[in-house]
C-alpha positions in Angstrom: -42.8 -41.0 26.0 -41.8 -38.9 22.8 -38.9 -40.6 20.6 -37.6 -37.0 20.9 -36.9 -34.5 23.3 -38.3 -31.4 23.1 -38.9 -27.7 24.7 -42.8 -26.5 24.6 -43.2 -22.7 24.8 -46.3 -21.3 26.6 -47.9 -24.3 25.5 -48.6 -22.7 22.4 -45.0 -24.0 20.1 -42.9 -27.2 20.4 -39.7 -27.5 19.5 -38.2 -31.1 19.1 -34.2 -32.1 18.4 -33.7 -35.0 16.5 -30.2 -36.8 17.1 -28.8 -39.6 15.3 -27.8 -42.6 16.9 -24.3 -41.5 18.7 -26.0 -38.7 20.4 -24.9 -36.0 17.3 -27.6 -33.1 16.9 -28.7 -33.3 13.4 -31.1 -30.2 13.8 -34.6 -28.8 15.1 -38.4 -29.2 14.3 -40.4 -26.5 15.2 -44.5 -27.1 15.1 -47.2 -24.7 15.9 -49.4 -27.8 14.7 -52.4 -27.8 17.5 -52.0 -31.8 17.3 -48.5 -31.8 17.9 -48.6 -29.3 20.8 -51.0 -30.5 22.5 -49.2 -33.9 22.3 -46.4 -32.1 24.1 -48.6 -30.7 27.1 -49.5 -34.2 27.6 -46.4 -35.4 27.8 -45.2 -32.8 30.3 -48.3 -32.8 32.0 -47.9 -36.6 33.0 -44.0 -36.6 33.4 -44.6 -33.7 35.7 -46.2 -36.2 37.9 -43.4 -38.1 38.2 -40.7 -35.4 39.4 -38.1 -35.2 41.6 -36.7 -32.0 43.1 -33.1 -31.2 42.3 -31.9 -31.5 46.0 -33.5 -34.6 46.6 -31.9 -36.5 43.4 -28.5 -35.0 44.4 -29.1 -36.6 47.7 -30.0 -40.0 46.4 -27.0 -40.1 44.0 -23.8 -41.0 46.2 -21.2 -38.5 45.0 -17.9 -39.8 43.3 -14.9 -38.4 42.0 -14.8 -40.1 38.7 -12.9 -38.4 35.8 -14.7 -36.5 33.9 -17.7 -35.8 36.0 -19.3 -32.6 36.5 -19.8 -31.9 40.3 -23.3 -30.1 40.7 -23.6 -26.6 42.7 -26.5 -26.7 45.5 -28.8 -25.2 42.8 -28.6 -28.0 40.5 -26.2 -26.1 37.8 -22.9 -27.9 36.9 -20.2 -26.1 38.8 -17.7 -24.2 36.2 -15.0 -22.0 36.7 -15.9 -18.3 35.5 -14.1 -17.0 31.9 -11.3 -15.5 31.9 -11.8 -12.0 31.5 -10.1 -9.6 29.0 -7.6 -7.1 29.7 -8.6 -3.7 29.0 -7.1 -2.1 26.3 
């Protein structure tokens, strides 16, 4: 697996985040570099082997109502309250 993560778009750029050691973003590397992308297809391309669909993690994961956590909505998306919204004027 890559050291970093990364987003590839229409397999054609890769974008990867560097992060230092606590987990703080320190920035973005963007590559059109043939080499680099196609690195990136090969990573998705085997990790996609290896997926789990949303619903059935959810299900393996006993739920808990530790502080802090984030329940999950059925379609995966952490469940948030709406914003506030502004009084017209």
């Amino acid at each position: 697996m890559p050291e970093n993560d990364f987003w590839l778009f229409d397999s054609c750029l890769l974008v990867a985040f560097h992060f230092d050691d606590i987990g703080t973003a320190l920035g973005v590397e963007v590559s059109e570099e043939p080499a680099v992308v196609l690195r990136g297809c090969q990573v998705r391309d085997a990790a996609w082997h290896h997926e789990v669909r949303t619903r059935d993690f959810q299900s393996s994961v006993p739920r808990t109502s530790r502080p802090g956590c984030v329940p999950l909505c059925e379609h995966g998306l952490p469940d948030r309250p709406s914003p506030p919204r502004r009084a017209a004027a």
